[in-house]
PDB file of N, CA, C, O and CB in Angstrom:
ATOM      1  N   UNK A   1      -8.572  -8.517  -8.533  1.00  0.00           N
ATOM      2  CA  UNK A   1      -8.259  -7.094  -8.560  1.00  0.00           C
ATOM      3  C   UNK A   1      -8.394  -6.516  -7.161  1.00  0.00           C
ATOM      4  O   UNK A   1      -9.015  -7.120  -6.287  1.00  0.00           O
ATOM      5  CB  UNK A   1      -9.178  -6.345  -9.548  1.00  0.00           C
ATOM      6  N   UNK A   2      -7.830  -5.386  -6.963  1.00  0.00           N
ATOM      7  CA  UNK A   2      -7.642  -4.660  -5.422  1.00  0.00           C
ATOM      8  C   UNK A   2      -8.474  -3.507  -5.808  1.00  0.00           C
ATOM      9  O   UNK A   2      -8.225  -2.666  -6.673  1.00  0.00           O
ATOM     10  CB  UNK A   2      -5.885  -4.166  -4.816  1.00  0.00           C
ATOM     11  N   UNK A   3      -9.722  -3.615  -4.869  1.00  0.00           N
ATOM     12  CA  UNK A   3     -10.722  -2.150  -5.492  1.00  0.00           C
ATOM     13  C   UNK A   3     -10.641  -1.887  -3.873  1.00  0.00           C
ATOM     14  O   UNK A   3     -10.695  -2.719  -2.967  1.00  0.00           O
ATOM     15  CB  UNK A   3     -12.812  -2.375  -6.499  1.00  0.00           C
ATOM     16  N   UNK A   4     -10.468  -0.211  -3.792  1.00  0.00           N
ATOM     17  CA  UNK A   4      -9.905   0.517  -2.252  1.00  0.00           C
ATOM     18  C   UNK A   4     -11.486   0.255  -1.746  1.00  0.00           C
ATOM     19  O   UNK A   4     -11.473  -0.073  -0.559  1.00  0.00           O
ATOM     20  CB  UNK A   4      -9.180   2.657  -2.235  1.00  0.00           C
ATOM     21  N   UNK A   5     -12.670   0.298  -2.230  1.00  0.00           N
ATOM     22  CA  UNK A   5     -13.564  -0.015  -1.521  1.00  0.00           C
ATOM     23  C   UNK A   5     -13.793  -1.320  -0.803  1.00  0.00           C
ATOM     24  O   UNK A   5     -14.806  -1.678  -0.201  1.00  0.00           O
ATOM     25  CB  UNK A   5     -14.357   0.232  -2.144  1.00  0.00           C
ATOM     26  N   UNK A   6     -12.601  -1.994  -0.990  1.00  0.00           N
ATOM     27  CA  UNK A   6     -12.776  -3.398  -0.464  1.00  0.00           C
ATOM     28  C   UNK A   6     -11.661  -2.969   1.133  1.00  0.00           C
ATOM     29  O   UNK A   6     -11.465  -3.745   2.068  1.00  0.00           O
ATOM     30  CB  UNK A   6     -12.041  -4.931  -1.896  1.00  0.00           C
ATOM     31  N   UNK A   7     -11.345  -2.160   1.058  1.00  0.00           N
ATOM     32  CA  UNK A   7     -10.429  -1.800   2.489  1.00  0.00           C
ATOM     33  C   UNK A   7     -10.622  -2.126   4.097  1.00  0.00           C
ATOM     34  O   UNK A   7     -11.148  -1.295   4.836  1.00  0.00           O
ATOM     35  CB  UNK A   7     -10.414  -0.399   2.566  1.00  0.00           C
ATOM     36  N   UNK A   8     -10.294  -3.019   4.432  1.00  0.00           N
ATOM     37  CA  UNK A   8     -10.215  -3.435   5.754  1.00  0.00           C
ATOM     38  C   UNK A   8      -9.840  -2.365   6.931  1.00  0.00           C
ATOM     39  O   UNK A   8      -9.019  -1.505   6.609  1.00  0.00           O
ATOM     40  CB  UNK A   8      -9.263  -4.486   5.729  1.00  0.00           C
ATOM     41  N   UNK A   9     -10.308  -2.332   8.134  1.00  0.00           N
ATOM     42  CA  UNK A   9      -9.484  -0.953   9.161  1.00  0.00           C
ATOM     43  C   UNK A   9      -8.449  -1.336   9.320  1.00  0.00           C
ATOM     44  O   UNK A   9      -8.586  -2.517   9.640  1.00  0.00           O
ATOM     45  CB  UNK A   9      -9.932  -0.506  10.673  1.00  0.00           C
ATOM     46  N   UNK A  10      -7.227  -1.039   9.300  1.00  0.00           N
ATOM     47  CA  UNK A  10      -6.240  -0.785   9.277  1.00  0.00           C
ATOM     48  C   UNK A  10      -5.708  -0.352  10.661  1.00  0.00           C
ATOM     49  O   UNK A  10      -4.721  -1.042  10.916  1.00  0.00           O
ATOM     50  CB  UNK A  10      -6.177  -0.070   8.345  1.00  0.00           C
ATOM     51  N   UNK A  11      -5.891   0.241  11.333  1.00  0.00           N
ATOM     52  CA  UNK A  11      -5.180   1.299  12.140  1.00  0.00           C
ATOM     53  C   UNK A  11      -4.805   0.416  13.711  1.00  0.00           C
ATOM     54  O   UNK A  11      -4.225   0.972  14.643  1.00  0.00           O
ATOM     55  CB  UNK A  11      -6.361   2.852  12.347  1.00  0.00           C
ATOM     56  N   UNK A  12      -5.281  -1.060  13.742  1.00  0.00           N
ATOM     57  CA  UNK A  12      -4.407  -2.032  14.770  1.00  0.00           C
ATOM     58  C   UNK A  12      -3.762  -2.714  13.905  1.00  0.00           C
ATOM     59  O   UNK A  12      -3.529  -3.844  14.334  1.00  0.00           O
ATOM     60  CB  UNK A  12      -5.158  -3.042  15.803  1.00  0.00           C
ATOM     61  N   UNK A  13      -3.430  -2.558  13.037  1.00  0.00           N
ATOM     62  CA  UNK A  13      -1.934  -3.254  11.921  1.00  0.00           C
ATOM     63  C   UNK A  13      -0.863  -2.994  12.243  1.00  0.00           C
ATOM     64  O   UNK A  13      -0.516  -2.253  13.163  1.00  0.00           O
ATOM     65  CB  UNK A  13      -1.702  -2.813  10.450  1.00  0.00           C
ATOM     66  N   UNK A  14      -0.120  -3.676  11.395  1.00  0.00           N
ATOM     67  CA  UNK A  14       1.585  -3.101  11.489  1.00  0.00           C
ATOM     68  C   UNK A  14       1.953  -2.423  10.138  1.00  0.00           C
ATOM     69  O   UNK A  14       1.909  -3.081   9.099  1.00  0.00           O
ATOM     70  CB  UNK A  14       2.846  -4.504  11.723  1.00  0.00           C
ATOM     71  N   UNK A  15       2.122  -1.807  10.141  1.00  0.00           N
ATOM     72  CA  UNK A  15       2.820  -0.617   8.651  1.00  0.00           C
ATOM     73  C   UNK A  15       4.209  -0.848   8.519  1.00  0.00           C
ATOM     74  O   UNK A  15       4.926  -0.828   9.519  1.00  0.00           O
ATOM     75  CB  UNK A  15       2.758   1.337   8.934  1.00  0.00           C
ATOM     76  N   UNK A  16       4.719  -1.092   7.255  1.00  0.00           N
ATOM     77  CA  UNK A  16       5.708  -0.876   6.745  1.00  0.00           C
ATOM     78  C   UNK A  16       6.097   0.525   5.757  1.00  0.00           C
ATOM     79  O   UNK A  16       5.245   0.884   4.944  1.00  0.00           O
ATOM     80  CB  UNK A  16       5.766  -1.965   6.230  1.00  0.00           C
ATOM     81  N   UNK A  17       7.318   1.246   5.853  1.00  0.00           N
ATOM     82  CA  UNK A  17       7.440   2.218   5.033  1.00  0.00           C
ATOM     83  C   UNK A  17       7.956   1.795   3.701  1.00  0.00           C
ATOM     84  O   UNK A  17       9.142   1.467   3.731  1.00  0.00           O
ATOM     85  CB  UNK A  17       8.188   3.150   5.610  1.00  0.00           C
ATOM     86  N   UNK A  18       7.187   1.693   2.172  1.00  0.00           N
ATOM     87  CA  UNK A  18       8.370   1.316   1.347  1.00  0.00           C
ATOM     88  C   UNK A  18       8.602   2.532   0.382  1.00  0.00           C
ATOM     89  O   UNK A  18       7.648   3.242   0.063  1.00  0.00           O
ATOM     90  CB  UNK A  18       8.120  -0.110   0.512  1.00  0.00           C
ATOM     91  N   UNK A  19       9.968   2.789  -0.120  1.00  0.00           N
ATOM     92  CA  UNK A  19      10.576   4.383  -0.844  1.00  0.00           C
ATOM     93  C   UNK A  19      10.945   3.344  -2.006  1.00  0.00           C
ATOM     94  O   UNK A  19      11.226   2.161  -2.199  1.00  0.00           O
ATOM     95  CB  UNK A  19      12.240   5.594   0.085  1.00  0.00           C
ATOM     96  N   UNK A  20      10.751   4.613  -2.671  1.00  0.00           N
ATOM     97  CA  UNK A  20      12.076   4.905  -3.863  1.00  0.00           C
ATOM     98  C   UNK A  20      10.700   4.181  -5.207  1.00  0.00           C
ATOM     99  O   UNK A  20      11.054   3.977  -6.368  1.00  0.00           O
ATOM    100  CB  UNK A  20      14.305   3.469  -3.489  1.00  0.00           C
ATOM    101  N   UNK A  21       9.608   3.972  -4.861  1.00  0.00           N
ATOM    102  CA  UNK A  21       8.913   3.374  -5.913  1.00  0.00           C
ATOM    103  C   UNK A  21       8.501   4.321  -7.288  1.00  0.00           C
ATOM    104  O   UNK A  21       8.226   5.517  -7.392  1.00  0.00           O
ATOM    105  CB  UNK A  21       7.682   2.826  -5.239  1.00  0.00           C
ATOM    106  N   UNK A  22       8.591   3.210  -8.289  1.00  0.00           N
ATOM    107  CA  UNK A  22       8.396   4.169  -9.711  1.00  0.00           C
ATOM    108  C   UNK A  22       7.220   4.767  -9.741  1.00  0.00           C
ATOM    109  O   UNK A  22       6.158   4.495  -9.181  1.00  0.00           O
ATOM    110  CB  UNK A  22       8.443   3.418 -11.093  1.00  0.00           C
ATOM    111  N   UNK A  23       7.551   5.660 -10.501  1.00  0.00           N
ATOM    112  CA  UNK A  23       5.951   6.471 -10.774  1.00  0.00           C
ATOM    113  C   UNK A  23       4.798   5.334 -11.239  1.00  0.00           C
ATOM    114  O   UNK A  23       3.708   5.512 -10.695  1.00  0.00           O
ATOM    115  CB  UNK A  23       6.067   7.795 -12.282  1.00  0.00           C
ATOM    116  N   UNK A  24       4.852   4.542 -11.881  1.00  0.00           N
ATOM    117  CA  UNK A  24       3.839   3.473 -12.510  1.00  0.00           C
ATOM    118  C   UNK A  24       3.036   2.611 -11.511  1.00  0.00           C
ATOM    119  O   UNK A  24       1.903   2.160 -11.677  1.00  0.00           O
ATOM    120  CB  UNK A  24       4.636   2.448 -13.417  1.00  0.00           C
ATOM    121  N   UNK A  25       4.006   2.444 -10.228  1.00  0.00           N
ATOM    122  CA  UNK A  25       3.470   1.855  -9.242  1.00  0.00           C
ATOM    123  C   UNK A  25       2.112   2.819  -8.721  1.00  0.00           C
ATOM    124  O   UNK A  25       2.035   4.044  -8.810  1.00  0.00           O
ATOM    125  CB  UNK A  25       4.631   1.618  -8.197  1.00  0.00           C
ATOM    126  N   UNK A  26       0.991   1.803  -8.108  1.00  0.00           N
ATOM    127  CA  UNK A  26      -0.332   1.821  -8.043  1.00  0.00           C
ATOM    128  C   UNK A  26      -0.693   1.430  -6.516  1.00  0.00           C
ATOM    129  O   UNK A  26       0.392   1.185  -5.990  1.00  0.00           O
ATOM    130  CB  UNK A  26      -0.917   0.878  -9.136  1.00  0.00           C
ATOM    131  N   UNK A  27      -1.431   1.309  -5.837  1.00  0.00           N
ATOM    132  CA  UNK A  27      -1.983   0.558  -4.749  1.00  0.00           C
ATOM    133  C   UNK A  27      -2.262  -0.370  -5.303  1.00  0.00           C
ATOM    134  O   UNK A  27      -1.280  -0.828  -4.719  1.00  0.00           O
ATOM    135  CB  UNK A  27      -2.977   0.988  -4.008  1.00  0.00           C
ATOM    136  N   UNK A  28      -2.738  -1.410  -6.049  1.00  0.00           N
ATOM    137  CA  UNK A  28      -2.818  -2.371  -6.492  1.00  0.00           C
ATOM    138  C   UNK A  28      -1.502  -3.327  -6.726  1.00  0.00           C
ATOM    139  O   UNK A  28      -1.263  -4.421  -6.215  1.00  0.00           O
ATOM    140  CB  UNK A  28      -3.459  -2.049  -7.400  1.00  0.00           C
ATOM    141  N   UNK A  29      -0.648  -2.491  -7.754  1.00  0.00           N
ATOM    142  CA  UNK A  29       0.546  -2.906  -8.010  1.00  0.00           C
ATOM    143  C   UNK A  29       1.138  -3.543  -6.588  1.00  0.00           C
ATOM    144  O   UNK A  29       1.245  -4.724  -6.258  1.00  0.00           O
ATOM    145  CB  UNK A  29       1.343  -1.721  -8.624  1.00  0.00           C
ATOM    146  N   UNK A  30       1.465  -2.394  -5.909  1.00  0.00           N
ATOM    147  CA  UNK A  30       2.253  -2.411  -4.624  1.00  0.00           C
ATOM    148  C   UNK A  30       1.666  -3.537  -4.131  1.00  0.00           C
ATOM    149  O   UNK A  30       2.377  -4.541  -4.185  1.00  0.00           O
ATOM    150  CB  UNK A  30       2.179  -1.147  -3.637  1.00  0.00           C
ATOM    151  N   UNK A  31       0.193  -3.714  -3.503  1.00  0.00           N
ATOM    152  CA  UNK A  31      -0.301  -4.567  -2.692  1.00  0.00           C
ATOM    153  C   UNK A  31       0.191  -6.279  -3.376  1.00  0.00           C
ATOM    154  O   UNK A  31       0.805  -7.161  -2.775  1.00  0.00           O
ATOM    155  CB  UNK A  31      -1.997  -4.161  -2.598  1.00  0.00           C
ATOM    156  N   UNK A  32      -0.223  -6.295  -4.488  1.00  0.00           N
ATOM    157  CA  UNK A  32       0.315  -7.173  -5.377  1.00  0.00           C
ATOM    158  C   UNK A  32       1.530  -8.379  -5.090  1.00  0.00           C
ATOM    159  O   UNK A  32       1.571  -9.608  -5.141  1.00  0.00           O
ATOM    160  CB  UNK A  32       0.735  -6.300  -6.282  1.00  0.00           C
ATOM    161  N   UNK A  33       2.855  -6.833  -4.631  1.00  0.00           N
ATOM    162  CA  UNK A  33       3.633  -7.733  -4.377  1.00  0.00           C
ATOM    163  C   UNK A  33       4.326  -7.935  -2.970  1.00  0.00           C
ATOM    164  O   UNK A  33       5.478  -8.209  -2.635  1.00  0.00           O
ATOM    165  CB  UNK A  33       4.409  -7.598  -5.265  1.00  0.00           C
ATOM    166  N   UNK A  34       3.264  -7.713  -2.350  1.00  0.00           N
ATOM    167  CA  UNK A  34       3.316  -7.985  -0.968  1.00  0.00           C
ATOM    168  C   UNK A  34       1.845  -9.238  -0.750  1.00  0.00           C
ATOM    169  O   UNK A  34       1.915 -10.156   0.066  1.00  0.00           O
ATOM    170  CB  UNK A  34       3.166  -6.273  -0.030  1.00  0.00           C
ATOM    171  N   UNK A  35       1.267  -9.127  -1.174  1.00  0.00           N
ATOM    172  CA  UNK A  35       0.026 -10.013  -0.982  1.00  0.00           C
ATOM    173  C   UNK A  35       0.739 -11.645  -1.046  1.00  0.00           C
ATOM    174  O   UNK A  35      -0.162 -12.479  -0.961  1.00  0.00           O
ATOM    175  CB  UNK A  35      -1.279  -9.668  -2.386  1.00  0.00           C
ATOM    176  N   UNK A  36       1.725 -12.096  -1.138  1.00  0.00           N
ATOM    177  CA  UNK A  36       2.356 -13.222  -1.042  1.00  0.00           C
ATOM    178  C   UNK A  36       2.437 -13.652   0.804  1.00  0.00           C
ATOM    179  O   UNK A  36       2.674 -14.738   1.333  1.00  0.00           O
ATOM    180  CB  UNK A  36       3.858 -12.955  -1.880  1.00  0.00           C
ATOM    181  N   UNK A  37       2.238 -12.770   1.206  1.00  0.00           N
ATOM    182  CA  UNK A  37       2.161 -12.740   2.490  1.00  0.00           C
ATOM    183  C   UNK A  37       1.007 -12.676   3.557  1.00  0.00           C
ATOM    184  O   UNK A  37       0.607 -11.577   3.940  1.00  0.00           O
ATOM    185  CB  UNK A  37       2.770 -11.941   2.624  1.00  0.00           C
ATOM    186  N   UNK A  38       0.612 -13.534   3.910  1.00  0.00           N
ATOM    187  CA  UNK A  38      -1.211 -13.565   4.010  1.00  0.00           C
ATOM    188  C   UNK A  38      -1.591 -12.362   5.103  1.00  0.00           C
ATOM    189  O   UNK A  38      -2.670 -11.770   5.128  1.00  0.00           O
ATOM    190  CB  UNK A  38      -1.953 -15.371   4.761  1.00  0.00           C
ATOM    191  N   UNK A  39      -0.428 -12.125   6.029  1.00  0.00           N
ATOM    192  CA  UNK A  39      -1.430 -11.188   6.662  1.00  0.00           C
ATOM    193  C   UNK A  39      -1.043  -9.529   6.212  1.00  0.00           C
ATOM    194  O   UNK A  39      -0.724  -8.509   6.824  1.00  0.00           O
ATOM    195  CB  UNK A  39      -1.350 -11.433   8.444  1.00  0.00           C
ATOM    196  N   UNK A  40      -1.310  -9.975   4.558  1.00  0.00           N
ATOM    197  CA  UNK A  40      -1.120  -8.561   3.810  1.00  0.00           C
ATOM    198  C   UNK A  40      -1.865  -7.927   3.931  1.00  0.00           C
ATOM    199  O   UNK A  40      -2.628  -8.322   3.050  1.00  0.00           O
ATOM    200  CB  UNK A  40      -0.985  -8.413   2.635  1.00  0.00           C
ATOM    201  N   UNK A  41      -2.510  -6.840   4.552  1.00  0.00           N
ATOM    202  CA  UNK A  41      -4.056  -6.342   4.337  1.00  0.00           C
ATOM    203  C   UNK A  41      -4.501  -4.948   3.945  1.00  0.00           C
ATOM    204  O   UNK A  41      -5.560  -4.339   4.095  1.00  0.00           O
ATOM    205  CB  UNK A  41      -4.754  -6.515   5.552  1.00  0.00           C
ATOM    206  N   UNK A  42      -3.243  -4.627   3.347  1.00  0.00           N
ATOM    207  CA  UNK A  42      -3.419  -3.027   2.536  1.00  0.00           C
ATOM    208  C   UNK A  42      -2.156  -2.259   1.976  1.00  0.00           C
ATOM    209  O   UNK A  42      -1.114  -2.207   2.630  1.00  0.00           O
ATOM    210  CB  UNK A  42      -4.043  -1.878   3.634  1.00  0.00           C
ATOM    211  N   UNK A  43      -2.252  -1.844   1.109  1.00  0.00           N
ATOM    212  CA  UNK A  43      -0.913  -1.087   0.537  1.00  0.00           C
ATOM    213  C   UNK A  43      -1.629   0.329  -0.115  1.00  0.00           C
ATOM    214  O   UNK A  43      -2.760   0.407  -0.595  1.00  0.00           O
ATOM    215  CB  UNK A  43       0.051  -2.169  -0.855  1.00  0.00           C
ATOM    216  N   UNK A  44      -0.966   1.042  -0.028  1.00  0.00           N
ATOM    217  CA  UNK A  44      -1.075   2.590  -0.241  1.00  0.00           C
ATOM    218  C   UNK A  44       0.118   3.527  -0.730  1.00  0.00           C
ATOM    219  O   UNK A  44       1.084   3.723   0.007  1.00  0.00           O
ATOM    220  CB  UNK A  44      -1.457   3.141   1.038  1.00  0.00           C
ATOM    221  N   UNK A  45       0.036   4.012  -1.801  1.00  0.00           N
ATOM    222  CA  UNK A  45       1.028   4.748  -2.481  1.00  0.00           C
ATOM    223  C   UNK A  45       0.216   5.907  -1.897  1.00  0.00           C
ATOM    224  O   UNK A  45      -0.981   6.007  -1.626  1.00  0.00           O
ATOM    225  CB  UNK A  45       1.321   4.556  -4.201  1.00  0.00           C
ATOM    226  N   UNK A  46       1.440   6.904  -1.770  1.00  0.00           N
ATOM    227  CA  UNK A  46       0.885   8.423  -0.966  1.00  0.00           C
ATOM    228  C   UNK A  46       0.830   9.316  -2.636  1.00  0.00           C
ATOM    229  O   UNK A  46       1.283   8.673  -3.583  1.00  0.00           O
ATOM    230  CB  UNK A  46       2.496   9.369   0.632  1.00  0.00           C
ATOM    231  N   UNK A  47       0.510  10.151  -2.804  1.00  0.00           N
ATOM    232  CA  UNK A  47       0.057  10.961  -4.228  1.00  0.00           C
ATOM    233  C   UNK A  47      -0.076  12.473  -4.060  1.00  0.00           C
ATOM    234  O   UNK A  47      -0.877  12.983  -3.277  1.00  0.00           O
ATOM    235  CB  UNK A  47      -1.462  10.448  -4.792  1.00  0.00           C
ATOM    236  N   UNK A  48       0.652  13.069  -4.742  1.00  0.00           N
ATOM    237  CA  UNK A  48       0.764  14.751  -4.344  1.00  0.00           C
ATOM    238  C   UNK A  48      -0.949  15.089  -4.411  1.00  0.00           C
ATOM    239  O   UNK A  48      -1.760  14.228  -4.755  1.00  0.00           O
ATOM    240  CB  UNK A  48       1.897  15.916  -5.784  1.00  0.00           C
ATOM    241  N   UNK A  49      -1.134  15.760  -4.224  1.00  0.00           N
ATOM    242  CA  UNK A  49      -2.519  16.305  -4.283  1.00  0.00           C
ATOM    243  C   UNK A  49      -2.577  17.146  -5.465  1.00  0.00           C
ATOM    244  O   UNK A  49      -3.399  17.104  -6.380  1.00  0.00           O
ATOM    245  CB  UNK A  49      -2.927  17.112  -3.016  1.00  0.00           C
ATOM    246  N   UNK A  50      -1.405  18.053  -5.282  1.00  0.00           N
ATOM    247  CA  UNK A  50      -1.598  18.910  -6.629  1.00  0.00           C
ATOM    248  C   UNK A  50      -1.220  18.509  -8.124  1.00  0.00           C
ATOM    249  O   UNK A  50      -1.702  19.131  -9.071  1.00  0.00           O
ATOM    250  CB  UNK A  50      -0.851  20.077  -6.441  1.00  0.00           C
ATOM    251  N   UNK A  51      -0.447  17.578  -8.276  1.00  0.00           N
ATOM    252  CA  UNK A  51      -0.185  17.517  -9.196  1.00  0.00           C
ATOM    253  C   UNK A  51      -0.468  16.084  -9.829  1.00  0.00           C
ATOM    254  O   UNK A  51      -0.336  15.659 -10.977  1.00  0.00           O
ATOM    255  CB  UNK A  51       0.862  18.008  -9.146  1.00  0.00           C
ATOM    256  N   UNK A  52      -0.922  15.484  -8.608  1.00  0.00           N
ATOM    257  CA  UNK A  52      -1.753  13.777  -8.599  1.00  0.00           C
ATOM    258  C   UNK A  52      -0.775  12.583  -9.178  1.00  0.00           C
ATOM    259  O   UNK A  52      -1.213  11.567  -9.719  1.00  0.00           O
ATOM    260  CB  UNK A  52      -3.336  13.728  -9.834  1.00  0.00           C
ATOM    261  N   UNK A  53       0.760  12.900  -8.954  1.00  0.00           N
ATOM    262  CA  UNK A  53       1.482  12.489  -9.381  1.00  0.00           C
ATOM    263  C   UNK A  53       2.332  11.589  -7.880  1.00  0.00           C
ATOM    264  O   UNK A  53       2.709  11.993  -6.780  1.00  0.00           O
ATOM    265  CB  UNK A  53       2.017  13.586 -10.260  1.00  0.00           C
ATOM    266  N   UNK A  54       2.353  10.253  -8.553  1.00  0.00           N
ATOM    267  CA  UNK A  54       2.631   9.742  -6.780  1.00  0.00           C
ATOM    268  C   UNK A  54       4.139  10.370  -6.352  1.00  0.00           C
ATOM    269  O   UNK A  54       5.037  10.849  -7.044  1.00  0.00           O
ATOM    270  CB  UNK A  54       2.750   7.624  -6.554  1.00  0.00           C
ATOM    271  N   UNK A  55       4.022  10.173  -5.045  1.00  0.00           N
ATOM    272  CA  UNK A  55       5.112  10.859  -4.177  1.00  0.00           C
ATOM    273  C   UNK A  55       6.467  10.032  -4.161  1.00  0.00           C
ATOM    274  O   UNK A  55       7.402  10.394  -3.447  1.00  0.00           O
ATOM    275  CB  UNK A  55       4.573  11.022  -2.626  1.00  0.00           C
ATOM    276  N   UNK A  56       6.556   8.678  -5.139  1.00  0.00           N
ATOM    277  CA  UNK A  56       7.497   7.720  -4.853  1.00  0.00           C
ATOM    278  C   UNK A  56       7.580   7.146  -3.501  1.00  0.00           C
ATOM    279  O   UNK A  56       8.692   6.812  -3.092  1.00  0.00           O
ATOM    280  CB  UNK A  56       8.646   8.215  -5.152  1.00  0.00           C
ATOM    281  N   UNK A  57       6.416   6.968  -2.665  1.00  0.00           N
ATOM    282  CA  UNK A  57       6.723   6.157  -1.748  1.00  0.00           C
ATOM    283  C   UNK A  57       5.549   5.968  -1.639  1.00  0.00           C
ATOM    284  O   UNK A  57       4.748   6.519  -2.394  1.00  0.00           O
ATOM    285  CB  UNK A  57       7.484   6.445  -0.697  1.00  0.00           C
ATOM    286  N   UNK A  58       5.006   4.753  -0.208  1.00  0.00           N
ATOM    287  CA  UNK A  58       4.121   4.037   0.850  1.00  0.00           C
ATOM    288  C   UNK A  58       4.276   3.092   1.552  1.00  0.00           C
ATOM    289  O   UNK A  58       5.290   2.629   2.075  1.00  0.00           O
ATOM    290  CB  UNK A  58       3.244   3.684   0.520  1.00  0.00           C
ATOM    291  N   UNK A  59       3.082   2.742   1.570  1.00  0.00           N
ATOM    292  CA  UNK A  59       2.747   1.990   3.164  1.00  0.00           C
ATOM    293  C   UNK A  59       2.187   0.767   2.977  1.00  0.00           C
ATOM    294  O   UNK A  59       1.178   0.894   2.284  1.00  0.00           O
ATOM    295  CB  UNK A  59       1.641   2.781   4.178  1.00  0.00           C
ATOM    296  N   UNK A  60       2.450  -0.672   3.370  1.00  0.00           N
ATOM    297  CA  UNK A  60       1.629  -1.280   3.526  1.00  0.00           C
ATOM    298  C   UNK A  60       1.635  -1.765   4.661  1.00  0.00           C
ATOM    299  O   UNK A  60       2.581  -1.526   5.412  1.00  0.00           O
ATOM    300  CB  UNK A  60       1.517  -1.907   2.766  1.00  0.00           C
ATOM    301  N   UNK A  61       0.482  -2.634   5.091  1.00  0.00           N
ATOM    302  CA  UNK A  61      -0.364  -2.635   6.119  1.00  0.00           C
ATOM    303  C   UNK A  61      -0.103  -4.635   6.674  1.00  0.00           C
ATOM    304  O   UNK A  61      -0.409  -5.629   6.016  1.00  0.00           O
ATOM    305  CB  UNK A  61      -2.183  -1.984   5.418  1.00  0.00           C
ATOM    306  N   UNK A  62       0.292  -4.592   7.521  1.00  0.00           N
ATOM    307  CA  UNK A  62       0.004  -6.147   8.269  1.00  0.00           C
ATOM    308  C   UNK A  62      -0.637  -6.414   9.261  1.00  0.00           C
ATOM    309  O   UNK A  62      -0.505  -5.670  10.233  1.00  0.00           O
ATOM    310  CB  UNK A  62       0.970  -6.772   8.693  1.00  0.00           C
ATOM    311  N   UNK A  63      -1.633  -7.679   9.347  1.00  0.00           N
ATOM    312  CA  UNK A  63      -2.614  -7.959  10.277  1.00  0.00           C
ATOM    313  C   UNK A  63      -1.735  -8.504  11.550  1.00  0.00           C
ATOM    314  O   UNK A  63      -2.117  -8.494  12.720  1.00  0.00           O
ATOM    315  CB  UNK A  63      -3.734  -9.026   9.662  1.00  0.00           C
ATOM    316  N   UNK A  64      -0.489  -8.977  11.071  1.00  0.00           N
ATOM    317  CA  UNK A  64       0.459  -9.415  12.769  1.00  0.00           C
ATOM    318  C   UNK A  64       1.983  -9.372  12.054  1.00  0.00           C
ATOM    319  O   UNK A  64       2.364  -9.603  10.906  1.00  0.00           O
ATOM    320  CB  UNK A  64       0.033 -11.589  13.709  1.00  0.00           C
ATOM    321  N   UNK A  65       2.640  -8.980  13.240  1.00  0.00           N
ATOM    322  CA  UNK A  65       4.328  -8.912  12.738  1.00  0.00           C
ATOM    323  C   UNK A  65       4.875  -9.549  11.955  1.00  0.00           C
ATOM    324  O   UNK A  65       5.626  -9.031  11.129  1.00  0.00           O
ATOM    325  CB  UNK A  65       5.209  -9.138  13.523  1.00  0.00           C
ATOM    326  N   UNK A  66       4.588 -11.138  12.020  1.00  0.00           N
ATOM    327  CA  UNK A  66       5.227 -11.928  10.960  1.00  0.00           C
ATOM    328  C   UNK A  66       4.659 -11.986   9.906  1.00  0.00           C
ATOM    329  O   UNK A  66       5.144 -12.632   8.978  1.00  0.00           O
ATOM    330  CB  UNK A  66       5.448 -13.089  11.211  1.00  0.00           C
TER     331      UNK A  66
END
């Protein structure tokens, strides 16, 4: 399982933008199907604040370009 308290720093990674994702999709989900890729090291669905309903898009996170 992907628990966000397990979160690595991030911020010397490489980010990818991914759109258009269903509402059902999760940070877990997402990471999921990118984690086939070892230097997967975070995925993040963005989430309205107000209405806590995800925004249909995010980010995941790579430890090196390839």
């Amino acid at each position: 399982a992907y628990a966000s308290s397990q979160r690595e720093d991030t911020s010397g990674h490489y980010n990818i933008f991914v759109g258009d994702l269903s509402p059902e999709v999760t940070d877990a989900t997402l990471f999921a199907c990118f984690s086939v890729y070892p230097s997967c090291s975070d995925a993040r669905v963005m989430w309205d604040q107000k209405t806590g309903r995800s925004r249909g898009f995010g980010f995941v996170s790579f430890r090196n370009q390839q």
